[in-house]
TIGUSE-237254 format. One record per residue (C-alpha): z, x, y. Coordinates in steps of 0.5 Angstrom, whole numbers, padded with zeros to 4 digits, always signed. Each point is the difference from the previous one (the first is absolute). Layout:
% residues N
ZXY ...
% end
This chain:
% residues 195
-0038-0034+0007 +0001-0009+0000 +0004-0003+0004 +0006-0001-0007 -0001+0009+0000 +0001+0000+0008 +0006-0004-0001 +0004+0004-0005 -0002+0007+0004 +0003-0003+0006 +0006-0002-0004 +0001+0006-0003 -0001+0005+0005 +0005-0005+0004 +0005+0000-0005 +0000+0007-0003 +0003+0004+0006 +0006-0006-0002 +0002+0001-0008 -0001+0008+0002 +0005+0000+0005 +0004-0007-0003 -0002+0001-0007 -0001-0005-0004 +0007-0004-0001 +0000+0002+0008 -0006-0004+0002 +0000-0007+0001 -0004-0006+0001 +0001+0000+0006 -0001+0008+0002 -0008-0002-0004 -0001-0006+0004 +0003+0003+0006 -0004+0006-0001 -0007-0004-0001 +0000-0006+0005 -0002-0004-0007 +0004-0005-0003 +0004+0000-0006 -0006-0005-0003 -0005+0006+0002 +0004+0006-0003 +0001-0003-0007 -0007-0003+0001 -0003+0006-0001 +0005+0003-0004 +0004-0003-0006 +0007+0002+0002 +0004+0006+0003 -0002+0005-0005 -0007+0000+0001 +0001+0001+0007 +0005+0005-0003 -0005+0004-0003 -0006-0001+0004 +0004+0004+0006 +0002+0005-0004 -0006+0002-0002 -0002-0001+0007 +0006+0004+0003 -0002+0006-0008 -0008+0000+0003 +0002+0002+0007 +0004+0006-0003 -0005+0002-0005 -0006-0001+0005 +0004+0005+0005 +0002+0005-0005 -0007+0000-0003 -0004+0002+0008 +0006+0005+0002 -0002+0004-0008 -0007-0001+0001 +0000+0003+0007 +0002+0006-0004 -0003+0005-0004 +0003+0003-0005 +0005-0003-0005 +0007+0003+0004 -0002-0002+0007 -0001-0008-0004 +0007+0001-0003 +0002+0002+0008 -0003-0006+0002 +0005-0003-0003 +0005+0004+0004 -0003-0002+0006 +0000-0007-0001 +0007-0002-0003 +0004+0005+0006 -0004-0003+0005 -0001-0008-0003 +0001-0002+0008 -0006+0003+0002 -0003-0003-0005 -0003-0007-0002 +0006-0001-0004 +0003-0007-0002 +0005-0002+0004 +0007+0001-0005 -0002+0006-0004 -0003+0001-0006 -0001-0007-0004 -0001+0004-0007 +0008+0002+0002 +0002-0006+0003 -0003-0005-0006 +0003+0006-0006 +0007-0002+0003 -0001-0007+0001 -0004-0002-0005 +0004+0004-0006 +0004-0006-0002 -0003-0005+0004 -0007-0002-0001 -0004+0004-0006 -0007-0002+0002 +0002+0004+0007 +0003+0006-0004 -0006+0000-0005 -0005+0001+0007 +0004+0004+0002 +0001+0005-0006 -0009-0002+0000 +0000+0003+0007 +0005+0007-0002 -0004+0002-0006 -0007-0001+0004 +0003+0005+0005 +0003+0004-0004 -0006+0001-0004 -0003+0002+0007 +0004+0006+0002 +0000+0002-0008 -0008+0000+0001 +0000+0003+0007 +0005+0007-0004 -0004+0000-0006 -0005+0001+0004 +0003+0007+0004 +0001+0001-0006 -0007+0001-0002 -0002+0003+0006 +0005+0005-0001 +0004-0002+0007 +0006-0001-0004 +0003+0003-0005 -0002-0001-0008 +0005-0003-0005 +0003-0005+0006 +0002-0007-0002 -0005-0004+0004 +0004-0006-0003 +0007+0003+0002 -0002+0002+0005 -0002-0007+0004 +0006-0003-0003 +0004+0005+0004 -0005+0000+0007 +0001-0008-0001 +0008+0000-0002 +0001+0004+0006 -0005-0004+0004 +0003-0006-0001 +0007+0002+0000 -0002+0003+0007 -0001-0007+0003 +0005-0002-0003 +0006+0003+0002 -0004+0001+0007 +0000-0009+0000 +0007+0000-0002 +0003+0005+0004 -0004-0002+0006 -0001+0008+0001 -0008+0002+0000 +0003+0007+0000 +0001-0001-0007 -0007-0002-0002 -0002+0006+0005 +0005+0004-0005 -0002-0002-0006 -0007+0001+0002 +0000+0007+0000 +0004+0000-0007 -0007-0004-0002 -0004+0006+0004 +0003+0006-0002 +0000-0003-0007 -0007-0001+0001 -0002+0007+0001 +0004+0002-0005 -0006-0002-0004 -0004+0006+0002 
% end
């Protein structure tokens, strides 16, 4: 990695745990610049503009998730105990390396709905990519005869991220982790209903 790619990483890991928390309308200059010790001249030096820095730490913010959800499943060893693993980590985000604000696929959806299409179309990216995961990981009980025949692998992972999503959602607005705890279980009973 040069010096330029150093840089644009100090930024971005800098800045991601801001436009999660702020958001993207939220985060200002000031917060990049605050964050990084770099000068306004040295952000948009390596960045066109604000979206770029945007998009990078969405992205950022998307890969710490995928990359924590991916070592939990794969310390399991079969496909219910995969879909689990999202259980554990969603009903205990604080204790692990989880970015700081909640889910950035949430947080972006929301805010980049109507506001930044370049934002809404990574997140939308991000949405199918996970949902493909867990679609895989349910086709694969299938076949191994874990869960049941004839489920919906597809309506299924809809419904397991619906209610994920909606867990830490009324969990960050309520300000009650009791909620995210009991829709948690929602998701886990819904889980071994599979079988």
């Amino acid at each position: 990695m040069n010096k330029a790619e150093k840089t644009r990483q100090f930024i971005v890991e800098r800045t991601a745990p801001i436009f999660n928390v702020k958001g993207y309308a939220g985060t200002s200059l000031a917060d990049m610049t605050e964050a990084t010790g770099l000068t306004k001249g040295s952000i948009y030096g390596n960045f066109a503009n604000k979206d770029e820095v945007a998009l990078a730490a969405f992205e950022h913010n998307w890969k710490r998730v995928t990359t924590l959800l991916s070592v939990e499943m794969a310390k399991c060893d079969s496909s219910k105990k995969k879909l689990l693993a999202l259980v554990s980590v969603y009903g205990n985000l604080q204790s692990h390396d989880f970015p700081k604000g909640g889910c950035p696929l949430l947080n972006t959806t929301v805010e980049a709905d109507d506001t930044h299409p370049e934002l809404r179309k990574n997140a939308a990216t991000a949405f199918r990519g996970w949902m493909t995961s867990i679609v895989t990981v349910i086709e694969k009980g299938i076949a191994a005869g874990e869960f049941r025949a004839g489920i919906d692998a597809e309506q299924t992972a809809l419904a397991l991220i619906a209610m994920i999503e909606g867990a830490v959602m009324v969990s960050q607005l309520t300000g009650n982790a009791s909620h995210r705890t009991a829709i948690m279980a929602a998701v886990e009973r819904t889980i071994h209903d599979l079988t």
